[in-house]
Each structure stands twice: as structure tokens, then as C-alpha cells.
BALOBA-1460 file (C-alpha; in Angstrom, 3 decimals):
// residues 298
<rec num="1" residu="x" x="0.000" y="0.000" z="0.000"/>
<rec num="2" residu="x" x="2.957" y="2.359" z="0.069"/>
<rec num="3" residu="x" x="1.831" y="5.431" z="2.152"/>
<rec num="4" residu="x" x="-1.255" y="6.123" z="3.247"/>
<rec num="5" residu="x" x="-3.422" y="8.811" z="5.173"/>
<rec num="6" residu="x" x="-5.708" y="8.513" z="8.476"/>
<rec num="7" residu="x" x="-7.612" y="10.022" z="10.490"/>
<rec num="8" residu="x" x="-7.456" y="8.074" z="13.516"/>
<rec num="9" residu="x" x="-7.524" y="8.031" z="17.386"/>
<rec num="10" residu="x" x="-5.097" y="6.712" z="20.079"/>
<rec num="11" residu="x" x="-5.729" y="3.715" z="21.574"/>
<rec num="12" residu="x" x="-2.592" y="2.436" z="22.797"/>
<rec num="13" residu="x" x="0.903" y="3.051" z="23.273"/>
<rec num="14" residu="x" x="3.903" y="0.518" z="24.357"/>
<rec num="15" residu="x" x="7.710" y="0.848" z="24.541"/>
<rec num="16" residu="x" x="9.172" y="-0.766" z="21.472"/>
<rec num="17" residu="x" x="12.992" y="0.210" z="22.246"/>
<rec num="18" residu="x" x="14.819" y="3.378" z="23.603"/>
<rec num="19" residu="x" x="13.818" y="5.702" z="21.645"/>
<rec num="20" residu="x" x="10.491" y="4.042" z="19.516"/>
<rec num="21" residu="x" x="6.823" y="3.545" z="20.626"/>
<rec num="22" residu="x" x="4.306" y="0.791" z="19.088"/>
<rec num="23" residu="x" x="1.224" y="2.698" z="18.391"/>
<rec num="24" residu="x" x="-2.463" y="0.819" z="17.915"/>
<rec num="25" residu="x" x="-4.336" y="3.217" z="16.202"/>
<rec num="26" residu="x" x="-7.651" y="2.995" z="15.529"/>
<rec num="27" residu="x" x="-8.677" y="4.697" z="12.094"/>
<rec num="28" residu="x" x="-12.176" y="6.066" z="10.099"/>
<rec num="29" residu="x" x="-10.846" y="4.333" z="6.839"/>
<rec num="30" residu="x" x="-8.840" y="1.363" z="7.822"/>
<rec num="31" residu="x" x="-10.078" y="0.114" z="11.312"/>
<rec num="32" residu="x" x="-7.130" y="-0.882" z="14.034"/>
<rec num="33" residu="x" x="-4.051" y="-0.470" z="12.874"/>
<rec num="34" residu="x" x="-0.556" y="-0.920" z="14.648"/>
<rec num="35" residu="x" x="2.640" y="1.312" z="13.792"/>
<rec num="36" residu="x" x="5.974" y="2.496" z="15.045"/>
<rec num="37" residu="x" x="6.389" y="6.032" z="16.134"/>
<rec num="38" residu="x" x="10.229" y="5.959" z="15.568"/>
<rec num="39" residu="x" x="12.364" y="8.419" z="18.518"/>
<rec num="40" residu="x" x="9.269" y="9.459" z="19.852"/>
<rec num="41" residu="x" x="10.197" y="8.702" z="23.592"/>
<rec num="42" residu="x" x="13.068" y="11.490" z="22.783"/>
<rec num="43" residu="x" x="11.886" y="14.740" z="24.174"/>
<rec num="44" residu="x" x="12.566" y="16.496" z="21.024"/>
<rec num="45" residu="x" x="10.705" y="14.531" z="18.846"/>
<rec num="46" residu="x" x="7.697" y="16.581" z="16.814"/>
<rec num="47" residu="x" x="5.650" y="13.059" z="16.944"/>
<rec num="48" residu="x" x="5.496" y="13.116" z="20.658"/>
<rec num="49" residu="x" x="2.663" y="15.042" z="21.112"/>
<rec num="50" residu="x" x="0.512" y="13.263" z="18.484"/>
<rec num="51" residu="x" x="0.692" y="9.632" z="19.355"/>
<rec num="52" residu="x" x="-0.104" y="10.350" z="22.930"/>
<rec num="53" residu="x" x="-3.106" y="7.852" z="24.311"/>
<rec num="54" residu="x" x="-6.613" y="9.334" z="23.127"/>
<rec num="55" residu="x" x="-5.166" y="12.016" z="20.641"/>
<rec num="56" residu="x" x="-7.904" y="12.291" z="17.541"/>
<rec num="57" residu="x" x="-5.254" y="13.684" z="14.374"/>
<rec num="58" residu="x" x="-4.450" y="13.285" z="11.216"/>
<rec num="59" residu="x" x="-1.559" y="10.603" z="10.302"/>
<rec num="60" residu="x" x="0.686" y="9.620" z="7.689"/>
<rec num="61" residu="x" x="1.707" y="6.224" z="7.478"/>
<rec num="62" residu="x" x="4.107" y="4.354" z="5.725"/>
<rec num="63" residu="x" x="3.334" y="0.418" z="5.246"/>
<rec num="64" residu="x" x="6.071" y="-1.894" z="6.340"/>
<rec num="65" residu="x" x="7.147" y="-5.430" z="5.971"/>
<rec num="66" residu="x" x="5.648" y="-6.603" z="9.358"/>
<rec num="67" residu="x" x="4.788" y="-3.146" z="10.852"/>
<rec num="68" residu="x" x="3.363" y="0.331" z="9.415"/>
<rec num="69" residu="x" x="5.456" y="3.379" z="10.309"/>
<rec num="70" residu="x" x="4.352" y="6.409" z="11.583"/>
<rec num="71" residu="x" x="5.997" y="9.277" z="9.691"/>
<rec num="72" residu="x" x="3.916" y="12.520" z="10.678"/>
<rec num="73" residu="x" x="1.173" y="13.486" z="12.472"/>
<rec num="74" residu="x" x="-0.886" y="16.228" z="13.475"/>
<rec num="75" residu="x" x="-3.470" y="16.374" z="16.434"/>
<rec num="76" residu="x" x="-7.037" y="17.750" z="16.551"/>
<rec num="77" residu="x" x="-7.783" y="16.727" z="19.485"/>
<rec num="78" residu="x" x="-5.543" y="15.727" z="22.454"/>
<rec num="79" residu="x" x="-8.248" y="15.625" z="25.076"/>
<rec num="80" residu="x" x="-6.067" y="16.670" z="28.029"/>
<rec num="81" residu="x" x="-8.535" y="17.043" z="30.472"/>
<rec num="82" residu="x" x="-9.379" y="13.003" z="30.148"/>
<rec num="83" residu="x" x="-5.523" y="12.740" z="30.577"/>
<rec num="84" residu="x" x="-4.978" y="15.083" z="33.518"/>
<rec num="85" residu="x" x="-8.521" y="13.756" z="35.483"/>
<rec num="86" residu="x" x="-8.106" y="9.931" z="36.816"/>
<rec num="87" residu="x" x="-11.583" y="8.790" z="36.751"/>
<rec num="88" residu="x" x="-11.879" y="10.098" z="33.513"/>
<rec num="89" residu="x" x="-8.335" y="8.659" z="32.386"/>
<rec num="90" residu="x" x="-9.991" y="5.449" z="33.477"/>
<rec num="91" residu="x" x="-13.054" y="5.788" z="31.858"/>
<rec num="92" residu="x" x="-11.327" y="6.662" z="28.556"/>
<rec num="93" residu="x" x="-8.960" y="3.916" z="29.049"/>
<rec num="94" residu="x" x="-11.851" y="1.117" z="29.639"/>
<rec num="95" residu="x" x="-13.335" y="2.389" z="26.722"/>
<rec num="96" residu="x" x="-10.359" y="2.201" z="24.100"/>
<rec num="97" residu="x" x="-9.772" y="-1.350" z="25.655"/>
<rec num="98" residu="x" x="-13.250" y="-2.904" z="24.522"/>
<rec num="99" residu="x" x="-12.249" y="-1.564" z="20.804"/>
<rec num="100" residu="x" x="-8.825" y="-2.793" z="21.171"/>
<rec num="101" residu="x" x="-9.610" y="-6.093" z="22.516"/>
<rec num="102" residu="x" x="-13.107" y="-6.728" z="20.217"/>
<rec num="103" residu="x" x="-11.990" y="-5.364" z="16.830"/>
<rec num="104" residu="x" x="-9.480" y="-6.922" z="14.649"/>
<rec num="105" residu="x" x="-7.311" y="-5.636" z="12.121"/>
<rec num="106" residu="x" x="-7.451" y="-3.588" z="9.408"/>
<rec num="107" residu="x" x="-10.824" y="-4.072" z="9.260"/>
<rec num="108" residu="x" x="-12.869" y="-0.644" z="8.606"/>
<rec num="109" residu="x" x="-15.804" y="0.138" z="11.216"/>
<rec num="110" residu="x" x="-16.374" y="3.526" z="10.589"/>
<rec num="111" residu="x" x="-19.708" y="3.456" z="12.780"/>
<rec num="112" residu="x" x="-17.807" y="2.107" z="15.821"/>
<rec num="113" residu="x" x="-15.203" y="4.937" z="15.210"/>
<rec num="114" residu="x" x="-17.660" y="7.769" z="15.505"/>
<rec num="115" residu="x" x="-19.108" y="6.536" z="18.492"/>
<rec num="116" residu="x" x="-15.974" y="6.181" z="20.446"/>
<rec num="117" residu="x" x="-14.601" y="9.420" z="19.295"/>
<rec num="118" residu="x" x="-18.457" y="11.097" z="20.494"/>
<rec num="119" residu="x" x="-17.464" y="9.592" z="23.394"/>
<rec num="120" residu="x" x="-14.230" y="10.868" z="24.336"/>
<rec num="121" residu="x" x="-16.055" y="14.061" z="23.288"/>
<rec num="122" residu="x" x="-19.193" y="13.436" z="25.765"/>
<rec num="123" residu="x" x="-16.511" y="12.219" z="28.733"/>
<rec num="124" residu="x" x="-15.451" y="15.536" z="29.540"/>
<rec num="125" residu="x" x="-19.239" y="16.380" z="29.943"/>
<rec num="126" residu="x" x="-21.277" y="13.616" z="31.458"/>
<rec num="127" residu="x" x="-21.383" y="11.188" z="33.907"/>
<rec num="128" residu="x" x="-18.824" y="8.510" z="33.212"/>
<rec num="129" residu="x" x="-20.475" y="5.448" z="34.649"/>
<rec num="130" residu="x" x="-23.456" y="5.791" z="33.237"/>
<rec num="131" residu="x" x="-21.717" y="6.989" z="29.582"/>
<rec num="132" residu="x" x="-19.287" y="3.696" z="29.606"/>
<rec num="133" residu="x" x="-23.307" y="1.740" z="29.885"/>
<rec num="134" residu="x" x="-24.016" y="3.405" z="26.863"/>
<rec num="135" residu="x" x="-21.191" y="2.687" z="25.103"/>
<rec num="136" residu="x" x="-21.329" y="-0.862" z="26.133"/>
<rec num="137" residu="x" x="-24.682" y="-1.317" z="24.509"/>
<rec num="138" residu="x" x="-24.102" y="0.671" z="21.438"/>
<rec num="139" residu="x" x="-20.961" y="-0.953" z="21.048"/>
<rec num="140" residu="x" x="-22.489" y="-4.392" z="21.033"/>
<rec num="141" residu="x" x="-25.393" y="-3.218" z="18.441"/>
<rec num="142" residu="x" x="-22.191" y="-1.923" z="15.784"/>
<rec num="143" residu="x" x="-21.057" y="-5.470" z="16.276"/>
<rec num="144" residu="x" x="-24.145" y="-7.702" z="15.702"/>
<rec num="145" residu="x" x="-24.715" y="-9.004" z="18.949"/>
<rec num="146" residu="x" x="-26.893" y="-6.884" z="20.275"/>
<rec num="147" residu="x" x="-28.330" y="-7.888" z="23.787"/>
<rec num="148" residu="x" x="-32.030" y="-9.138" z="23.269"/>
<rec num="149" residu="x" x="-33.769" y="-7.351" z="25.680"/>
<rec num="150" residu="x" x="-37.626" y="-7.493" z="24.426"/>
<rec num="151" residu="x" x="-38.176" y="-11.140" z="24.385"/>
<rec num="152" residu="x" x="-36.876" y="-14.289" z="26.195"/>
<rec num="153" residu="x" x="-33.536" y="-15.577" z="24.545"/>
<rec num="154" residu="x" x="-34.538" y="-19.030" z="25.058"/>
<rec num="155" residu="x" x="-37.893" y="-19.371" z="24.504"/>
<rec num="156" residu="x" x="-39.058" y="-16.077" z="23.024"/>
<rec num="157" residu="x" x="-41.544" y="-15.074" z="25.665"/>
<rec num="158" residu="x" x="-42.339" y="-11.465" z="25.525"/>
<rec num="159" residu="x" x="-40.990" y="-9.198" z="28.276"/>
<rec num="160" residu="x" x="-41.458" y="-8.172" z="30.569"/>
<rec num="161" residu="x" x="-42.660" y="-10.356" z="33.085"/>
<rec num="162" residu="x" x="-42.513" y="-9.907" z="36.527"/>
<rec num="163" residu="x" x="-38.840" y="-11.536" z="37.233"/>
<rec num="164" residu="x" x="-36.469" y="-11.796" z="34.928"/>
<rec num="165" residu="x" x="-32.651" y="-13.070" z="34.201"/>
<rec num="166" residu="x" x="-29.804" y="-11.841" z="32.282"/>
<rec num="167" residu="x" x="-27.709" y="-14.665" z="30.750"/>
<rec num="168" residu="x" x="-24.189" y="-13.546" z="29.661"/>
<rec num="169" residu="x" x="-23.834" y="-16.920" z="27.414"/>
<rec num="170" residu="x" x="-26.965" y="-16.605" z="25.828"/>
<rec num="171" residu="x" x="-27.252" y="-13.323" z="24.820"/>
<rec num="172" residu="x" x="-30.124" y="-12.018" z="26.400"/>
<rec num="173" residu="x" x="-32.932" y="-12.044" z="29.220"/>
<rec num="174" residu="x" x="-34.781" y="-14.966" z="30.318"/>
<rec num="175" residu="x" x="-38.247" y="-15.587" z="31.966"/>
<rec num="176" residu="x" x="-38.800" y="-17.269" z="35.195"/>
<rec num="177" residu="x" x="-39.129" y="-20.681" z="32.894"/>
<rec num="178" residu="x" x="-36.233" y="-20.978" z="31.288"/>
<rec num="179" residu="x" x="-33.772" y="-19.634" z="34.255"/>
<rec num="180" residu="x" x="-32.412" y="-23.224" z="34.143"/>
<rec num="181" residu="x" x="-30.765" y="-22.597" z="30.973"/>
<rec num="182" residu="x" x="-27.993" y="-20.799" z="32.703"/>
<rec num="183" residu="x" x="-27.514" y="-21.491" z="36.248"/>
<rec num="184" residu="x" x="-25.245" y="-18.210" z="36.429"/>
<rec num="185" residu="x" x="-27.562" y="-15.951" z="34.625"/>
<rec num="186" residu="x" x="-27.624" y="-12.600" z="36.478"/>
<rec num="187" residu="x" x="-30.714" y="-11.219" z="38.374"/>
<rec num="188" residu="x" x="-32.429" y="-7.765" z="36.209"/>
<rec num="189" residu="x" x="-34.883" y="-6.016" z="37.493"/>
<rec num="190" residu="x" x="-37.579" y="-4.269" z="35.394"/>
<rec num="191" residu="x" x="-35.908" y="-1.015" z="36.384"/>
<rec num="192" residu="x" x="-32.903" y="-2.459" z="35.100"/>
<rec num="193" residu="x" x="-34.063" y="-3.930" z="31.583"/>
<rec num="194" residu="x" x="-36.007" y="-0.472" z="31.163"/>
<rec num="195" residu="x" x="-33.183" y="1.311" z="31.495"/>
<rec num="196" residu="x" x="-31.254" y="-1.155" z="29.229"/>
<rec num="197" residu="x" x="-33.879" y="-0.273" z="26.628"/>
<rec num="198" residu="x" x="-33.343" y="3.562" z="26.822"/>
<rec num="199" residu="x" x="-29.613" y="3.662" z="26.169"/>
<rec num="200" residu="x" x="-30.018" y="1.062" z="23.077"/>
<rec num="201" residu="x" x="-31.948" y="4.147" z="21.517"/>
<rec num="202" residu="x" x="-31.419" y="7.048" z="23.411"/>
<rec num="203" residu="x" x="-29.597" y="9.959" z="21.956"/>
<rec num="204" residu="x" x="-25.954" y="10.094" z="23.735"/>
<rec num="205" residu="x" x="-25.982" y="13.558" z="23.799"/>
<rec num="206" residu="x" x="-29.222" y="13.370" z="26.573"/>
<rec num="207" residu="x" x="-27.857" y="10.893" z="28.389"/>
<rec num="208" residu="x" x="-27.769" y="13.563" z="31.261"/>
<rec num="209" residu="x" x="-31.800" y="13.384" z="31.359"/>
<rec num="210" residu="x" x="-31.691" y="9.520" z="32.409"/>
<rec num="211" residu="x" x="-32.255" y="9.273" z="36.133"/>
<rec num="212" residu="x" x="-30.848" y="5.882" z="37.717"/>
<rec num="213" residu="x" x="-30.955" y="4.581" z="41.026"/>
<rec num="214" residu="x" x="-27.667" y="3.139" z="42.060"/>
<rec num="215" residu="x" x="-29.487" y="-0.266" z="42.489"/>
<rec num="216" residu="x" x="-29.827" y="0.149" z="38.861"/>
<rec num="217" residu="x" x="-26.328" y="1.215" z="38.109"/>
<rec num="218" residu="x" x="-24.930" y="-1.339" z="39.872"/>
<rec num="219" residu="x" x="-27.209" y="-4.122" z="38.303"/>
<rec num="220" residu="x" x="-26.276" y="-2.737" z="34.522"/>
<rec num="221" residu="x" x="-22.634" y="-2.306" z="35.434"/>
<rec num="222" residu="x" x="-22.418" y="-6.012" z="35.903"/>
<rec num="223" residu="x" x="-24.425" y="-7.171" z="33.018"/>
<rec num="224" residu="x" x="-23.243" y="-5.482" z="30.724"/>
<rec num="225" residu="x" x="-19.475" y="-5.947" z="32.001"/>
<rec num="226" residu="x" x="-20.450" y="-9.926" z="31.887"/>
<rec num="227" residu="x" x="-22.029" y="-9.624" z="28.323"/>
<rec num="228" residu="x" x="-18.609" y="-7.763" z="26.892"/>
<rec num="229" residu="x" x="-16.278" y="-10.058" z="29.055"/>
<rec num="230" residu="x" x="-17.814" y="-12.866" z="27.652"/>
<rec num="231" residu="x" x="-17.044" y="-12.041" z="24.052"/>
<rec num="232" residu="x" x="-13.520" y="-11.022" z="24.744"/>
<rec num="233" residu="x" x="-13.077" y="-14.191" z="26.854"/>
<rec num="234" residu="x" x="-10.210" y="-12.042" z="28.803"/>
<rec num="235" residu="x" x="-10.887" y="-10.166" z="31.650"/>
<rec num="236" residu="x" x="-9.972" y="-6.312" z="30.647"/>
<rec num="237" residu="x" x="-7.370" y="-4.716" z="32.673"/>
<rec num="238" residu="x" x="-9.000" y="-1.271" z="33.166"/>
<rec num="239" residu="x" x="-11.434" y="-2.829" z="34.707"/>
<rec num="240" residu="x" x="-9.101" y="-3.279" z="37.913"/>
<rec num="241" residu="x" x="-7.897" y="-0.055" z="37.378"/>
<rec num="242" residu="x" x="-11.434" y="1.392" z="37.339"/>
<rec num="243" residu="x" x="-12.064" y="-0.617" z="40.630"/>
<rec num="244" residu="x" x="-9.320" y="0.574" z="42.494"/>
<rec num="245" residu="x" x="-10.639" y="4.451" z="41.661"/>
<rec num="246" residu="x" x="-13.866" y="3.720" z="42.557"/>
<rec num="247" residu="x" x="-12.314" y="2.254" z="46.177"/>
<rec num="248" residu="x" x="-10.330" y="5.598" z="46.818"/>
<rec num="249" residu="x" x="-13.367" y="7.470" z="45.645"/>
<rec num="250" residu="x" x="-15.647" y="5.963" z="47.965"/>
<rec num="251" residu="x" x="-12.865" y="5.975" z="50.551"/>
<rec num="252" residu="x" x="-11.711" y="9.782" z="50.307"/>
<rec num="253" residu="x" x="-14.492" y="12.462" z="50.348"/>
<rec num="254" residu="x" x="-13.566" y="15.251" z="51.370"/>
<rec num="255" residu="x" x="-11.340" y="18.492" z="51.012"/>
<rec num="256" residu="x" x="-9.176" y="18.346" z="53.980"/>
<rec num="257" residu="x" x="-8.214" y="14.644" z="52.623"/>
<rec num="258" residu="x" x="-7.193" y="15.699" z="49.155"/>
<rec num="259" residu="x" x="-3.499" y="15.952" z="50.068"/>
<rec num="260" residu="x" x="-4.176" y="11.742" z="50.826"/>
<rec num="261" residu="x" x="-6.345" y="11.004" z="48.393"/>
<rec num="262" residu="x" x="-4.049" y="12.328" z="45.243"/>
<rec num="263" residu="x" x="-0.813" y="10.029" z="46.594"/>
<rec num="264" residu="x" x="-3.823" y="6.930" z="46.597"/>
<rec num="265" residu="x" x="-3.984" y="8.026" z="42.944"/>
<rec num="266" residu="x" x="-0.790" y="8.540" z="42.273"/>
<rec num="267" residu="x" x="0.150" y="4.893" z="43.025"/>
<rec num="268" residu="x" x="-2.912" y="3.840" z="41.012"/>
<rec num="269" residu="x" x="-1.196" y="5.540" z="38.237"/>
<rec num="270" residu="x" x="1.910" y="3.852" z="38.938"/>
<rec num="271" residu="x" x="0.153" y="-0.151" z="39.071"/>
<rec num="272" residu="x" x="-1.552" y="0.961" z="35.534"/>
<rec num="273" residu="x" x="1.872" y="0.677" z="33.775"/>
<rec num="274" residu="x" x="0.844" y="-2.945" z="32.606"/>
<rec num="275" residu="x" x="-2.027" y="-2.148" z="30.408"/>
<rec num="276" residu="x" x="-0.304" y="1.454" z="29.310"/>
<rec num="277" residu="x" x="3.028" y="2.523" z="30.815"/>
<rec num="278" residu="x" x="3.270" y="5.869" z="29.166"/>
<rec num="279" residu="x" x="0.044" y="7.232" z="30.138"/>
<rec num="280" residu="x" x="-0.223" y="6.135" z="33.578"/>
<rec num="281" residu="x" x="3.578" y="7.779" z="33.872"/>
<rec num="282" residu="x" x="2.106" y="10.951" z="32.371"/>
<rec num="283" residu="x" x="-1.328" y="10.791" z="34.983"/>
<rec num="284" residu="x" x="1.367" y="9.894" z="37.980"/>
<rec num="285" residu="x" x="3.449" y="12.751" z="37.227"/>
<rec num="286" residu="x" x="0.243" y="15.176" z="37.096"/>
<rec num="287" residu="x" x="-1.223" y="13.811" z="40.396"/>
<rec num="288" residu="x" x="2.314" y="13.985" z="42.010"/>
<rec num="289" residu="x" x="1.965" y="17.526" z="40.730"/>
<rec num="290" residu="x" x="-1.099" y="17.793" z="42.286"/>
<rec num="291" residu="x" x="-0.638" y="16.072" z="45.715"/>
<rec num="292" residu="x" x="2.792" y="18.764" z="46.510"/>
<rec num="293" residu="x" x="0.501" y="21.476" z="45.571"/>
<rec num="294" residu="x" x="-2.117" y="20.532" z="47.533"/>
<rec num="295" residu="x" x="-0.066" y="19.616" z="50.335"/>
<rec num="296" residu="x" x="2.034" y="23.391" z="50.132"/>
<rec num="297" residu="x" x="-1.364" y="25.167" z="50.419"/>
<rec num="298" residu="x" x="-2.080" y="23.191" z="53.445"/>
């Protein structure tokens, strides 16, 4: 193919050598696609700034042997503030992971590119919880294996009924009569499938509108975390990652423990090396940052 143009966005970055990163891109016109970024871990280097995780720019790419070369690019977006914030860092990071780890190669899915660059967009805006459900579910639609959520999955009874299952194997919901299909099918409440419902149509731009009780939140989180993990048949590693914030968040409320709370994140940072070692250096240095600020006010 010689060289080639795309318009693509970050999804990972790992150390190749010294002074080169391997880049997986994921592009509008030729799906995932993974490339060196030769001396960009020098501090000179006019790459640097465009290969960074998330970054929506334009590239130029040469097609190698084995491996495609990055030989310019130019960002349009570098969305710092999902960078510089660790729950949204997460968020974004969970995100990218489901593309990286469901989409193969050089395999164009224009639909599923627009939706996760919206939603890098919509991050900096809305909740991130409930935004990651609604990628989850519009995610799996793009794909083909949409959840069934109207009818039974096993014997095509019409919901809903008064109690209902979701089964992560079979796809779907299940009435009270065929819950013996799959003895680990998870418990859904009405609340739950409704809600379900709303974000396989809903308009991601009102997804601020959607009230949820955190019974609900917590019941979708699951399913729809079993339903993806399923597919993958790996368990994603920003999903600990997204744990552990959720643990300091819970366990750090307040002002006067914001000093404490950034070195918790800070060492988060640090134990997200394995799934992106650049980016969780860049979000530990910014929370270090942080924390000695915080700290010299006090």
C-alpha cells in the first residue's frame, strides 16, 4: 500500500525500544491499525505530542514489511482534560480497551469509530459510569450481537414479566421458565431492563436526562461488564484499574483529605503501567503535581 493517510484516534501506546513507541491506532478508513512512532520517547521529537493515548489527528503512514510506520502526524484533538482527570483517564482507558480487545485488524468500522470518538467528546461532559453503559450497549449493536432485551432468549416469551434473568452466554434475558438454561444468569430487574432499553436508543448527547438509582447502576454495570467479558473471553485490565478508583473514591471524600487522596492516585497511576506505561507515567506525574501542591497550600 505504500503510504497512506488517516484520520485516527489513540488507543494504545507501548515501549518498542529506547527511543520508539508501538502505536495501535484505531482509524475512520482502515479500522485498528498498529505502527511504530520511531524516537518518539526522545523529548525532542515533533511526533510526541501526536501519538499520545486518546489524541484524535491526522496521520501519515508508511506500510512496512511486518509493521506500518508512523511518519507525521498532526493532532485535533488531544483531550487533556481526560488525561490530567483519573476517573476520567480510566473511563477513557476502559473504553479504548473494549475496541482494542473486540476489533481486529485492518478491518474498517467507521460506525464504531464515531461513536468512540463522540465519546471521548461526551466524557469531559457527562457522567462517566453511566456513559461507559451506553457505550457498552451501542458498542455491542455496531457489532451484531446486540443484547435481546424485548423477548426471552430461550424461549421467546415477551418481556417483561414480573422476574427476569440476564444470561451472559446466551445473549439475552430470560423468563422465570427458562432460568435453568444458565444457572449463572444474572438477576435484572424491570428497572434495570427499562433502562437497558433507553440507552439502546437514546440519543448520547441526553444521556444527562436519564435518572438511575444506584441499584440500577450497579445491576447494569455487571451485566453489561459480563455480556462484553464474555465475548472477549479475557478479563480487561482497566477494569481493575477502574475498581481501584472507585475504592479511593468511595474511601476519600472530602477536602481536607485531598493531600491523601491524590498520593492513593498517584500509586494507582503507577500499578496501571501494565495495560499502558506511558500514560499512567504521564497521569502519575500530574497527580504527584497535584498532591505537593495541595499539600504546600495546606
Amino acid at each position: 500500500m505504500g503510504i497512506y493517510k488517516a484520520e485516527a484516534i489513540v488507543l494504545r501506546s507501548r515501549k518498542l525500544n529506547e527511543a520508539d513507541n508501538l502505536i495501535t491506532l484505531f482509524s475512520r478508513e482502515h479500522g485498528k491499525i498498529h505502527a511504530v512512532a520511531k524516537g518518539v520517547r526522545k523529548p525532542k521529537s515533533r511526533k510526541r505530542g501526536g501519538v499520545q493515548l486518546f489524541t484524535h489527528g491526522k496521520f501519515l503512514l508508511y506500510a512496512g514489511k511486518s509493521l506500518d510506520h508512523i511518519t507525521q502526524c498532526e493532532s485535533k484533538n488531544s483531550f487533556a482534560k481526560l488525561v490530567g482527570d483519573l476517573e476520567l483517564f480510566a473511563h477513557a482507558s476502559y473504553l479504548a480497551e473494549i475496541v482494542d480487545g473486540l476489533l481486529a485488524e485492518n478491518e474498517p468500522q467507521e460506525e464504531v469509530y464515531l461513536l468512540l470518538l463522540t465519546s471521548l467528546h461526551l466524557l469531559e461532559h457527562h457522567n462517566p459510569e453511566l456513559l461507559a453503559r451506553a457505550f457498552e450497549v451501542r458498542l455491542a449493536n455496531l457489532l451484531g450481537y446486540s443484547p435481546q432485551l424485548t423477548e426471552c432468549v430461550h424461549c421467546g416469551k415477551t418481556m417483561p414479566v414480573k422476574q427476569i434473568k440476564f444470561s451472559a452466554a446466551l445473549g439475552g434475558v430470560l423468563c422465570p421458565a427458562c432460568w435453568g438454561q444458565d444457572s449463572f444468569a444474572s438477576r435484572c430487574s424491570l428497572g434495570t431492563l427499562g433502562a437497558l432499553q433507553q440507552l439502546q436508543r437514546m440519543d448520547l448527547r441526553r444521556l444527562g436526562v436519564l435518572k438511575l438509582t444506584p441499584e440500577i447502576r450497579r445491576e447494569m454495570e455487571k451485566i453489561l461488564r459480563l455480556f462484553l467479558s464474555y465475548r472477549l473471553e479475557k478479563r480487561l485490565k482497566a477494569l481493575d484499574f477502574l475498581q481501584m478508583i472507585s475504592e479511593a473514591r468511595d474511601g476519600y471524600t472530602t477536602g481536607s483529605l485531598a493531600a491523601t487522596k491524590d498520593d492513593v492516585f498517584l500509586e494507582q497511576g503507577k500499578e496501571a503501567k501494565s495495560w499502558n506505561e506511558d500514560a499512567a507515567n504521564e497521569v502519575a506525574e500530574r497527580q504527584d503535581t497535584l498532591g505537593r501542591n495541595v499539600t504546600a497550600e495546606n
